[in-house]
C-alpha positions, 0 to 999 in steps of 0.5 A: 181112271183110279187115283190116289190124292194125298192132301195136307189139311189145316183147322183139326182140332180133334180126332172128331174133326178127322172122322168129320172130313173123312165121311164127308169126302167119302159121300163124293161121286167117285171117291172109293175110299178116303183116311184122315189121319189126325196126327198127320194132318193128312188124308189120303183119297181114292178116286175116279178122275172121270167122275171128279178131281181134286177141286171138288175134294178141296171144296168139299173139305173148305165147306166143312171148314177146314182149308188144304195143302197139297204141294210143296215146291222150293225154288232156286232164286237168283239176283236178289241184293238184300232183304228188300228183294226177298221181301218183294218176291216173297209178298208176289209169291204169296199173292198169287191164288192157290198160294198159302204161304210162300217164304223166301230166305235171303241167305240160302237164296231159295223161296219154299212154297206152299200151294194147291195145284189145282189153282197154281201152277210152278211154272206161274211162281217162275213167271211171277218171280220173273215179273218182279225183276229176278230169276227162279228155277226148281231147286232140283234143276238148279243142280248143286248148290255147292257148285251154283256157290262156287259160281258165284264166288268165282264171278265175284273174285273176276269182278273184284279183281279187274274192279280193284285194278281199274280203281286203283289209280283212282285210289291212288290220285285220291290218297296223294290227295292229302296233306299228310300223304303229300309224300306219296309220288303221283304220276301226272296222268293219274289226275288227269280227268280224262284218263280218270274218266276211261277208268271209271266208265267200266266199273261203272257200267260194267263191273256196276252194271246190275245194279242199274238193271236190279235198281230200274226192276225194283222201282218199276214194281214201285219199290226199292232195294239196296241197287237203288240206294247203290245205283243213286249214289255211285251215280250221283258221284261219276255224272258230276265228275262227268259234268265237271270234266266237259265243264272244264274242256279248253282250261289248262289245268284239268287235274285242279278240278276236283272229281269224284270218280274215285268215289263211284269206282271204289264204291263199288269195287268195295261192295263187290268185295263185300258180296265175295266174302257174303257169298264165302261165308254163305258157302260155310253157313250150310256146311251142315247139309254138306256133311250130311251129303257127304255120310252117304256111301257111294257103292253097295255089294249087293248079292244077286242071283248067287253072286256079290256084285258092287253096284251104284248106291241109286241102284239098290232097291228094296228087297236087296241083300247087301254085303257089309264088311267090317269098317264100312258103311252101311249103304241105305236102310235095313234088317240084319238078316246074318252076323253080328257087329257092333255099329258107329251111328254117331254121325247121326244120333251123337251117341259115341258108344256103338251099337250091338247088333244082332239079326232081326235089329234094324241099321241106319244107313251111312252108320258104319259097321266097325268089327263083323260082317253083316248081311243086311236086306234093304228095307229103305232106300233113296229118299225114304232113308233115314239120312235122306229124311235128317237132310230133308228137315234140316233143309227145310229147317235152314230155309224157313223162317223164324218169327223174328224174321219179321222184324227185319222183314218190316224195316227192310221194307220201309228201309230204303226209301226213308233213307232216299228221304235222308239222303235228300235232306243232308243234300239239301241242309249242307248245300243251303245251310251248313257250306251254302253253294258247295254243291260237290260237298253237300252231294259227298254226304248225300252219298255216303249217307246212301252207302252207308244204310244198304240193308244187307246185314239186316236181310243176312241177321236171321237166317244165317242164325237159323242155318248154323243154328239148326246145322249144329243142332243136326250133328248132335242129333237134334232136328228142329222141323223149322225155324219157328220151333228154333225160336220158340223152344228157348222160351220153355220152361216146364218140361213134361217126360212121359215115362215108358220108352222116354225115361225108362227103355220101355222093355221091362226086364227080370230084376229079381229072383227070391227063393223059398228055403231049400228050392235051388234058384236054378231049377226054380228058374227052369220051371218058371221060365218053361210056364211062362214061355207060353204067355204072349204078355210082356211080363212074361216075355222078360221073365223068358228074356232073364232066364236065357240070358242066364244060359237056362234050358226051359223044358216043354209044359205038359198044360198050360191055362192063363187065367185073366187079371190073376196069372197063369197055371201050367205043369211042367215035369209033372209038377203044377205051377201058379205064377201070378198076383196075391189073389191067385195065391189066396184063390188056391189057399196058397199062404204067402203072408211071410213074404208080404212085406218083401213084396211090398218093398219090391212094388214101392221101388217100382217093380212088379212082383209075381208070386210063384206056388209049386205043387201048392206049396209056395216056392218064391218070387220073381220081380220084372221092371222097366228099367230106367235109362242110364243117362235119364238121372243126369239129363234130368240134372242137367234140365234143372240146371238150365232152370227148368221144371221137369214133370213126368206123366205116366199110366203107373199107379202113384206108387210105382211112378213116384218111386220111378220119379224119385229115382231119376229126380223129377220135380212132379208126378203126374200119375194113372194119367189115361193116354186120351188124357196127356193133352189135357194134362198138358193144357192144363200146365199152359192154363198155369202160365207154363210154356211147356215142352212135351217129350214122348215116343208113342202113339198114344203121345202124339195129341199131347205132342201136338198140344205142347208149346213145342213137342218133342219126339224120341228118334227111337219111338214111332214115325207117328209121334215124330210126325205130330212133333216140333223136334226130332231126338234122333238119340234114344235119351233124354240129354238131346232135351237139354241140348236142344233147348240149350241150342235154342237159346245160343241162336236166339242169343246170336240172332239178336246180336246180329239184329243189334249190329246190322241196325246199329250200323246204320242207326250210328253210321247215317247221323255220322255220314250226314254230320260230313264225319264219313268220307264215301269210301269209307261208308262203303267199306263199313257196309260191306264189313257189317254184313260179313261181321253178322255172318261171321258171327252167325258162323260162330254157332257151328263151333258151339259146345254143349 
């Protein structure tokens, strides 16, 4: 049976590389057909399953040297407590054979999964995350994320409130404890141990009971979370308290005994509360997405068989022709085919002036149609949207994981059991040393020193970051493809603009008309644009564009010649025409030097002069340009404010690109650069020491995006360039650079304040709570403010301005 195998390949340097595999998997029994794209890195393969199979293909790209990734799966995870839990289902996932990377985000609770099915199936990743202790299921079965949230702090608040209720005398008996608070009346039964006893036992074993279920999971896989360190304090706390009220049964003053069951009841109630204002502010932290989802249009009027029908979005299909009315959004993908409006697609693009559209251009879904009517045919729907495509990056960019992350990664995995070690040592210190003997003072500190350094903010400091961060990034069009080119683009330094599409629209158009005396414009126009309606050269076509623009008939050419490298020839109303360069002048004895040095003005201001002769007689000149964007000139301004170095590189000749490069303020030219030549033009800037960001919307810029530190596609440009880049531009100018290198540092900038605190925290937290300075209680209470204080602040990155 003939199957189509679409591979992700790794280890490409070059094209040669490319052409290597290709005819490699191409010698295979079995294989009809085989393309390796290079700047996809993928190879798409055609074969008969009964004579070989995707094992035999891998191996065959393995022994040219190259490795292969195929699949990719995202996973729902649940019952993960803090950065230890990701870490250890992370390092089990990336165990498993077949795996290539696995990466697991705390904060979105979801591990993304890079595979080969031949060796690995989903259902062994579920098995192994299931082994570890927690739960996993396909992102897509898992349903909503929104609505899997609301769960979650739902099940919380439940929990808080009867935790919070069963405490509260217990808080209440330990207040009154006080000199200062002697005032506060105390019903006698609030201190009798037994009734403290029937209120602490279901919070602890209840309302406290995963932790012992995620503690036992945890070190039976020979390591240890936040549940341990929760586990052994509140424990250490209610079976001493447990020990001392059986101790004491037949004495007459039970309530002399001090207890601690206050300590294990609020410990918990409090972190409990903490993971309800972590699980809120998570919700807000991917409100980006939200966003996103809620863009999209629920219905569209669809013609079929003559008649307008309103249909479910999920029924359109490509081929449709859709019915859009003035205010409404546009449903999926497509090409106008009838009327003309004027489109919003600043939820997508962030470019606030709408959009002219007329028929044959191309409209984005969920943009929104604001004065005409527009039939429109449908040429991408579901998935293969654009929105679809913004929704997907952004979700892979929220769920990656930036090279930072590491750093917390490392100490998390250390974390608990040194600080199990601490915790020990103060027990001891205190009951031998500091108030020998007094076993229920030194096991106090011993808690609070286990409260305090649950590792949550340090599991929560970078991804809630990387989620803002690429979030906010989304809504003003700016789309990181991951976290570590989050990361690493605020490390740029030298900006590389290629010119054609990037600084300048990438269409030229007619600039100048120059008539010889006593020739009138108009019907020099009339004949100029009938000759070159002829000619398929993009020159030609502006010069046509400018002459309808300006209401001109263009009459039919009588003959028509395009002569290579010089111009063309034609006749129209029965006069011969030349349109074209100086040495076709020269070639039919046409005197122009009288008009040398216009031409030369023309060419030095970047334009591109063509010299018109009628019946031998010269009769003026057109000029046709790029023109350059409007907003170019002051993103360039903006780049350098942010003390960067802007280059750009172009195929021009010297002249015409510096006088392009002097008009948009760049700092270099780098000029007659071939397409093959971009990349090296771009290592040789790294070989300087430059961190480099290459910015391009062409095929031909796609192995120089691929080469920079970090490339950057033009959204307007080709799906080619977009593939082989590290970030998408989805506006059509050059400010989307400074934002996106402005937002790159803001995350990073919030990343590490977060770091700071969470390891601040307990850094400055563990020393006090060891000294006796720090009741349990209030240990617990600053755990749980440290992680929602680094979340809080993570969200701080969505209200940024540029």
């Amino acid at each position: 049976m003939a199957t189509q195998q679409k591979m992700k390949i790794t280890g490409m340097t070059c094209a040669a590389c490319a052409n290597r595999i290709e005819k490699g998997l191409k010698k295979i029994p079995g294989v009809s057909d085989a393309n390796v794209n290079f700047a996809l890195e993928t190879a798409t393969v055609s074969y008969d399953d009964s004579k070989t199979d995707v094992s035999e293909l891998e191996a065959k790209i393995s022994s040219l040297g190259y490795g292969t990734v195929k699949e990719t799966v995202e996973l729902k995870l649940t019952g993960m407590t803090c950065a230890a839990c990701a870490n250890r289902i992370e390092k089990g996932l990336n165990k498993l054979p077949g795996v290539s990377k696995a990466t697991v985000n705390f904060a979105l609770e979801t591990a993304h999964v890079e595979y080969s099915p031949s060796e690995v199936q989903t259902k062994d990743m579920i098995q192994k995350v299931e082994k570890i202790g927690y739960k996993a299921q396909l992102k897509e079965a898992a349903g909503n994320d929104s609505d899997h949230r609301q769960k979650e702090i739902k099940k919380q608040t439940r929990k808080f409130i009867v935790s919070g209720l069963l405490s509260l005398p217990l808080l209440w008996a330990m207040v009154s404890h006080f000199s200062f608070t002697s005032f506060i009346w105390l019903p006698d039964i609030f201190m009798n141990p037994w009734f403290q006893l029937v209120l602490a036992t279901p919070v602890q074993f209840i309302i406290g009971g995963h932790f012992y279920v995620g503690a036992y999971k945890a070190l039976r896989n020979k390591s240890a979370n936040m549940d341990v360190l929760v586990a052994l304090g509140t424990s250490a706390a209610y079976f001493y308290s447990l020990y001392l009220t059986f101790a004491n049964i037949g004495q007459e003053s039970h309530h002399q005994v001090e207890l601690y069951y206050e300590t294990s009841a609020v410990l918990i109630t409090l972190i409990i509360l903490g993971k309800l204002f972590e699980a809120r502010a998570k919700g807000r932290s991917s409100e980006a997405i939200k966003k996103l989802m809620g863009l999209q249009a629920k219905t569209a009027l669809v013609v079929r068989n003559g008649e307008e029908v309103q249909v479910p979005i999920e029924e359109v299909v490509t081929g449709d022709v859709l019915i859009v009315k003035p205010g409404e959004k546009i449903p999926v993908d497509g090409e106008v085919v009838e009327g003309t409006s004027a489109v919003d697609e600043s939820m997508l693009t962030g470019e606030s002036i709408p959009i002219e559209k007329r028929i044959g251009d191309a409209v984005i879904g969920a943009t929104i149609n604001k004065n005409g009517r527009l039939m429109v045919k449908a040429t991408k729907v579901g998935k293969d949207t654009a929105l679809a495509q913004i929704i997907q990056v952004v979700e892979e960019a929220q769920g990656s994981k930036a090279p930072i992350q590491r750093v917390a990664d490392q100490i998390s995995g250390v974390f608990v059991p040194i600080v199990v070690g601490i915790a020990v040592v103060t027990f001891l210190i205190w009951y031998f040393a500091v108030a020998p003997g007094e076993f229920a003072s030194a096991l106090e500190k011993a808690i609070a020193v286990l409260v305090i350094a649950c590792p949550c903010a340090l599991g929560l400091a970078t991804p809630t970051s990387i989620m803002a961060g690429s979030g906010r990034a989304a809504e003003w069009g700016v789309l990181f493809k991951g976290g570590e080119h989050l990361e690493s683009t605020h490390q740029i330094n030298t900006v590389v603009l290629d010119k054609t599409g990037t600084i300048t629209n990438g269409k030229p158009v007619l600039t100048d008309v120059r008539v010889a005396d006593g020739i009138n414009e108009s019907h020099f126009l009339t004949m100029v644009g009938a000759a070159e309606k002829n000619s398929e050269h993009p020159l030609a076509e502006a010069i046509v564009e400018g002459v309808k623009e300006k209401g001109i008939t263009m009459p039919d050419t009588e003959d028509f010649e395009a002569i290579p490298g010089y111009g063309i020839r034609a006749v129209v109303e029965k006069k011969e025409l030349l349109v074209g360069t100086r040495k076709l002048m020269a070639k039919h004895g046409i005197d122009v030097a009288a008009i040398e040095s216009k031409m030369a003005e023309l060419e030095e201001s970047g334009k591109t002069a063509m010299l018109v002769a009628i019946d031998g007689q010269y009769a003026g000149l057109v000029a046709v340009a790029d023109t350059v964007k409007d907003t170019s000139q002051e993103a360039i301004r903006r780049l350098k404010e942010l003390g960067l170095e802007v280059i750009m590189i172009t195929g021009d000749n010297q002249r015409t690109a510096g006088a392009i490069g002097q008009e948009v303020g760049v700092d270099r030219v780098l000029a007659e650069v071939l397409p093959e030549g971009k990349a090296e033009e771009v290592k040789k800037l790294q070989a300087e020491g430059k961190k480099v960001a290459m910015v391009g919307d062409g095929i031909n810029d796609a192995p120089a995006l691929a080469t920079a530190d970090i490339g950057m596609a033009i959204g307007t440009g080709t799906d080619v360039a977009m593939e082989a880049a590290d970030v998408t531009l989805m506006r059509g100018d050059l400010t989307s650079i400074a934002d996106a290198i402005f937002m790159s540092r803001k995350t990073m900038r919030n990343i590490k304040q977060n770091l700071f605190w969470a390891l601040a925290y307990n850094v400055i937290g563990i020393p006090i709570a060891a000294l006796g300075f720090l009741a349990p209680w209030l240990a617990g209470a600053a755990m749980a403010l440290s992680s929602v204080s680094v979340v809080l602040n993570a969200l701080r990155l969505q209200r940024v301005k540029r």
